[in-house]
N, C-alpha and C positions, 0 to 999 in steps of 0.2 A: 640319702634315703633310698629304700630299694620298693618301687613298685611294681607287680605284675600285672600285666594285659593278657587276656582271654575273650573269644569271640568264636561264635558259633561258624560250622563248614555250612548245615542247612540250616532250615528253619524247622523248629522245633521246644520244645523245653527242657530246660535243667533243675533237677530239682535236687537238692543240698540243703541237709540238714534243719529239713522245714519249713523250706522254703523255695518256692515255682518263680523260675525264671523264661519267660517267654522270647526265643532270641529270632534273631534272622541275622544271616550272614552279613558284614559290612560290603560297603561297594566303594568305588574309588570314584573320580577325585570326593563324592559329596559323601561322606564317614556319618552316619547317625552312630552316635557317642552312647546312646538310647542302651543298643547292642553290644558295648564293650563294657568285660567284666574287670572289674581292678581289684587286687589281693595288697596286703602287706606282706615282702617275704615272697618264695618261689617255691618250699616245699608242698605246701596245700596247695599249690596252684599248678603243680606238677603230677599230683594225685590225680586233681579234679579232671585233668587232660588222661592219666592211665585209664581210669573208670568209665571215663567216658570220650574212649579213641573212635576217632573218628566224625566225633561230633561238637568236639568242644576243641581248641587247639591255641596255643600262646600264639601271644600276638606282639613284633617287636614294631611299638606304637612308642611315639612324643609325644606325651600330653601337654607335655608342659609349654606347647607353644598354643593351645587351644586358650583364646580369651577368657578371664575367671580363673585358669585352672588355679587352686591353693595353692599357698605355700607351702615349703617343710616349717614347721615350729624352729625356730632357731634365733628365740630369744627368752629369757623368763618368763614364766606363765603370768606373774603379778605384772608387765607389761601390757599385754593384751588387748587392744583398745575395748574398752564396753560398745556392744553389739556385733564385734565380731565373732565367728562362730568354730570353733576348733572342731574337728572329726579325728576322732583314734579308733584306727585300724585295727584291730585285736580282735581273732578268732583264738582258738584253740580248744582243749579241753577243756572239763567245767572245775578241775583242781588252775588249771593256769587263772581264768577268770576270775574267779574268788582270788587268788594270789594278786589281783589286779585291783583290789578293791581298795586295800590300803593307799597306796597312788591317789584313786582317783576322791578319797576323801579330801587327802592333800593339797590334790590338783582343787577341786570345790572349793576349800576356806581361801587357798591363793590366789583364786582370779578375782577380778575387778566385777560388780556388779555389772550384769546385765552383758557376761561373757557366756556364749553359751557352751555349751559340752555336750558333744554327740559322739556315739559310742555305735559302728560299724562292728557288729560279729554274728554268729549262727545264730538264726532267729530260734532253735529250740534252745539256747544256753539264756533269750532276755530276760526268762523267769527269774534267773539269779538274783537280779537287782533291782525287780520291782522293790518298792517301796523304800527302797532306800535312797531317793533324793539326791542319787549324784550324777544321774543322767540328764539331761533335758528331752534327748530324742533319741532313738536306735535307727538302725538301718542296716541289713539284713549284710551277711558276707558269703561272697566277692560284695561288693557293693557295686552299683551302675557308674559306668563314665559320668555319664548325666547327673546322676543323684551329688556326686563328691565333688562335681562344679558349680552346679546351683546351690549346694546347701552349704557351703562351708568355706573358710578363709582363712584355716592354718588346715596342716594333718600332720598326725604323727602316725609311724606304721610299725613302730616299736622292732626295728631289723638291730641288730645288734655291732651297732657301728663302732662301737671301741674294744668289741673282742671280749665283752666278761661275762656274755650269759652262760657259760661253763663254770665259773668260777664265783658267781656270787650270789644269795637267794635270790630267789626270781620274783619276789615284794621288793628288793635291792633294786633288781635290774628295774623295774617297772617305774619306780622312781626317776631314777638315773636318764631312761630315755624319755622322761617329762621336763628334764633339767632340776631337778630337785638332790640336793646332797643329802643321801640315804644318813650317812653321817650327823647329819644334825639333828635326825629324827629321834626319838627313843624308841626303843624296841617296842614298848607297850600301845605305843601308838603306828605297829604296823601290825596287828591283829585284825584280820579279816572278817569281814560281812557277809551276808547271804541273808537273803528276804525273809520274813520272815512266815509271808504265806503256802512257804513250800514245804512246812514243819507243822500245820495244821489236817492232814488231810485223818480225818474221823476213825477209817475201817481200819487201817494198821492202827493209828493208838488202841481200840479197842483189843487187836489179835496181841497186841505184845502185852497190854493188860491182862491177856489171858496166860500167855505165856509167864508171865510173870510172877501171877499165884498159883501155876503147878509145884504140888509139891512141897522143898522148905528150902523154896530159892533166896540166897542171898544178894543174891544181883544177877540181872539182866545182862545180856554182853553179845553184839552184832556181830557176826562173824563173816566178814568182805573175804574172800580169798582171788577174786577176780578183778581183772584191769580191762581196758583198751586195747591193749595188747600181750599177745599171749608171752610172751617172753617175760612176765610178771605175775605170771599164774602164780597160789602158792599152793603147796603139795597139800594131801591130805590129811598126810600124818601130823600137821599143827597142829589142828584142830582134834583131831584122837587124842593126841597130846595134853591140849589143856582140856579135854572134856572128863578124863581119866584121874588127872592131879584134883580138880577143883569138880567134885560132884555137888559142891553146893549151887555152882552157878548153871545159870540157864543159857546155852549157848542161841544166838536165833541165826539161820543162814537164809540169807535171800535163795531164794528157788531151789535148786534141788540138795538134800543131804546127802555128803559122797557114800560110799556103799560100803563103806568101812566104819561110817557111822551111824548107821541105819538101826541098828541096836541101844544104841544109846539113850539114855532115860533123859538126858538133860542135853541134849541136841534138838531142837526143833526149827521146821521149813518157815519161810513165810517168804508169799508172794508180791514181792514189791516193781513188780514189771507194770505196773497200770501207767506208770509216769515217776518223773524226778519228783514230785511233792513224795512219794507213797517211802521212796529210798532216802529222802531227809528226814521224813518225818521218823523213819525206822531209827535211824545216827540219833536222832532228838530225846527219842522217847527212853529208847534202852541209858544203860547205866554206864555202858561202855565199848569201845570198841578195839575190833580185834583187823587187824587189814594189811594186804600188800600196798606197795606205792602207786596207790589210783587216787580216784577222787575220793574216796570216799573219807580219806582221813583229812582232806582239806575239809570238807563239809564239817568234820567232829570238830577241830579248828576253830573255826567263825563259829559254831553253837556253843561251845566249851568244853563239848566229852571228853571225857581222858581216852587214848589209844595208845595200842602197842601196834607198831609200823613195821614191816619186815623190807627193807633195804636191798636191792641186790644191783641189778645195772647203774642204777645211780644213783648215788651218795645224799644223803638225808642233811648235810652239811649245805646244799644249796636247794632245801625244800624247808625245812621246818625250825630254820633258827629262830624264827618268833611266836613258834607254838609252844606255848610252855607244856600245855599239858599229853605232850608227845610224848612217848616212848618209842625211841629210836633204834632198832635191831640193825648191825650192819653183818651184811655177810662179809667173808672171809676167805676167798678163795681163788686159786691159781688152778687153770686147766690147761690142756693141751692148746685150747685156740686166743682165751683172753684171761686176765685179772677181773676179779671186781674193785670197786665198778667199772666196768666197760662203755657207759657213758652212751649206751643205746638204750633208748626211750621205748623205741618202735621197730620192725623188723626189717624195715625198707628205708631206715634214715640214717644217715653217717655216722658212723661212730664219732662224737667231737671229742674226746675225751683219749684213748688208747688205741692205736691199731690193731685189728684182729690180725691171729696167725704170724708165722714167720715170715712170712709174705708181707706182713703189714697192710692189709686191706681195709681203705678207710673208708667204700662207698658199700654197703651190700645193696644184692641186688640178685636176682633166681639167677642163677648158671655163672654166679663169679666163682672160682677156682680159689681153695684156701689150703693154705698147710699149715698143719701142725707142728709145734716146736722139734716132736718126734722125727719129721720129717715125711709123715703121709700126706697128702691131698685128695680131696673131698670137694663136688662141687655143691654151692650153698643151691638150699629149699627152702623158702621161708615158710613154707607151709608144714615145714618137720619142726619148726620152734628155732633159734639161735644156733649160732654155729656152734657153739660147745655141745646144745642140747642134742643137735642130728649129730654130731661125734658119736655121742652117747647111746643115744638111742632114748632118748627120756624123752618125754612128753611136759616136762619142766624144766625152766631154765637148771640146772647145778648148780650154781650158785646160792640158788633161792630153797636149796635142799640142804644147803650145808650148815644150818646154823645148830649150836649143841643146845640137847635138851633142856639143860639147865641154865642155861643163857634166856629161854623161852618162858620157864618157868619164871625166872629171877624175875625179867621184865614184864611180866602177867603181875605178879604180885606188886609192882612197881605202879603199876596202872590202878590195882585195884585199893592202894592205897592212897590216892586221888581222889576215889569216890567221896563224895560227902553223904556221909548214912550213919545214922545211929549206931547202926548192927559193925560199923566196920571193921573191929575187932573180932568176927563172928566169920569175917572173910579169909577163913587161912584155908592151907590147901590141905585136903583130904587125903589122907595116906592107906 
């Protein structure tokens, strides 16, 4: 099992993803645990030290000789003595968390009465899972020394100790590091969940109500073209694309409409920045969705919308093999610096998948040195976009630009016969 330790140089607070952390540095020999932060995994907990240099700094700590401290889980979950209390470690984005949710239904109907299950992540992601009854208790991540010895007497920290979260969906993997054979499960029963109070919020259903009867709309259809990170941006011309073929549909884009589509009769804006209910409820209400690989096609997922997904660094093969109602775009493309997919999520995280360059550069990082097959070298900015993109000079990955028109169109129509509607014969594309 891999755990990180972090602890403060002064005293002061840290505040992450919604949550205020009040620290003071530790002292020797007498350690208050109080002030040590613990991670599952070492990339978040390597961030958390860049962003906050100087004030926050890892810490190479034993916990495991401190009395109480958990155990690793390293028996079946239907073992488990009743009153013991599990803690799983599990931050990430809010597409990983939904992907986590199949697990932990799993993990629920397996244990013994009166096992409890407590769920360590970003205190803005707990929305996810109210009301669906497979928590017992949260606790906020890093989570405190203190809190993960008093409360709990297994952990799991979901690190990927037999090498396959590259290689198999990540509802798979989730399983897998519960002790669960994904194998025995059936596909149907790893469909993911999301609460359902975060798909009620009043003012968007109204604005896409409206949006809905302009005009002689055939369907509604959310148009995500943005991630977490920018290396997953998708260009504009998608969406000029499908708003040009299908002038029956009403396209809706969260916040601004790019400037290429500002003319457009069946383009419209809609403000979903108040919070995640205003951006599920957007995925809920509309007919469809249109998106690069971020959250938001996890979210259509667990509600049931149909989407068309545009694929580029990483492979839709270890995201969405139990979304039926996916549409899967894969790019296609060999550049000077990598293939796709190239197996980078984020712009500071390893490539796990392919080396960049002829160099084979597996760690990026500002001022690493890359070459090109050609044989130029170029030093990385992650603020210019991926290595291919600052080649380029694009403000998009390449990859995520290269898909054929007709490829776009095929699987738009692919989606929009999904829909369940009266009218759905009424949904062809406008010539």
């Amino acid at each position: 099992m891999t755990l990180t330790y972090l602890a403060s140089t002064t005293d002061g607070h840290l505040f992450y993803h919604g949550h205020s952390y009040s620290l003071s540095p530790i002292t020797y020999p007498n350690v208050n645990i109080h002030n040590i932060l613990v991670m599952g995994g070492t990339s978040l907990a390597r961030s958390i030290c860049m962003e906050n240099k100087g004030f926050i700094t890892g810490l190479d700590f034993d916990a495991t000789r401190i009395p109480g401290f958990p155990k690793p889980l390293d028996m079946d979950v239907s073992s488990i003595p009743p009153g013991n209390r599990l803690m799983l470690l599990r931050a990430g984005g809010i597409g990983d968390l939904i992907m986590l949710t199949p697990a932990l239904k799993h993990l629920r109907s397996r244990c013994r009465s009166g096992v409890k299950i407590m769920l360590s992540t970003f205190e803005d992601r707990k929305a996810l899972f109210e009301d669906l009854g497979l928590v017992d208790m949260f606790y906020p991540h890093p989570i405190r020394l203190s809190d993960l010895v008093d409360s709990a007497d297994f952990y799991v920290d979901f690190s990927d100790k037999r090498g396959i979260f590259n290689h198999v969906d990540m509802i798979d993997f989730h399983l897998d590091c519960l002790g669960m054979d994904p194998s025995g499960i059936p596909w149907d029963q790893k469909i993911p969940a999301i609460s359902s109070g975060l798909s009620r919020n009043h003012v968007i259903r109204e604005e896409i109500k409206k949006i809905s009867g302009h005009g002689h709309s055939q369907a509604t259809v959310l148009y995500s073209p943005g991630a977490s990170d920018r290396i997953r941006y998708l260009p504009d011309d998608i969406l000029k694309l499908l708003a040009s073929n299908f002038k029956g549909i009403n396209f809706v884009v969260p916040g601004k409409i790019p400037m290429s589509c500002e003319h457009m009769e069946n383009v419209f804006s809609l403000d979903t920045s108040s919070g995640l209910d205003a951006f599920v409820t957007a995925i809920a209400t509309t007919d469809a969705l249109v998106s690069t690989d971020s959250s938001a096609y996890h979210i259509a997922a667990a509600l049931g919308t149909p989407s068309l997904v545009f694929f580029g660094p990483i492979s839709s093969s270890i995201r969405t093999r139990y979304y039926p109602n996916v549409v899967a775009l894969e790019a296609c493309y060999f550049g000077e610096t990598c293939a796709s997919p190239c197996g980078i999520s984020a712009l500071t995280e390893t490539p796990p998948v392919i080396p960049i360059g002829a160099n084979r550069v597996r760690i990026l990082e500002k001022g690493t040195t890359i070459t090109t097959h050609s044989g130029k070298s170029f030093i990385f900015d992650p603020s210019r976009g991926c290595p291919e993109a600052q080649l380029k000079g694009s403000d998009i990955s390449p990859c995520l630009k290269s898909f054929n028109p007709k490829d776009i169109i095929q699987g738009f129509e692919k989606v929009l016969s999904m829909i369940a509607s009266p009218t759905q014969e009424e949904m062809t594309r406008s010539l």
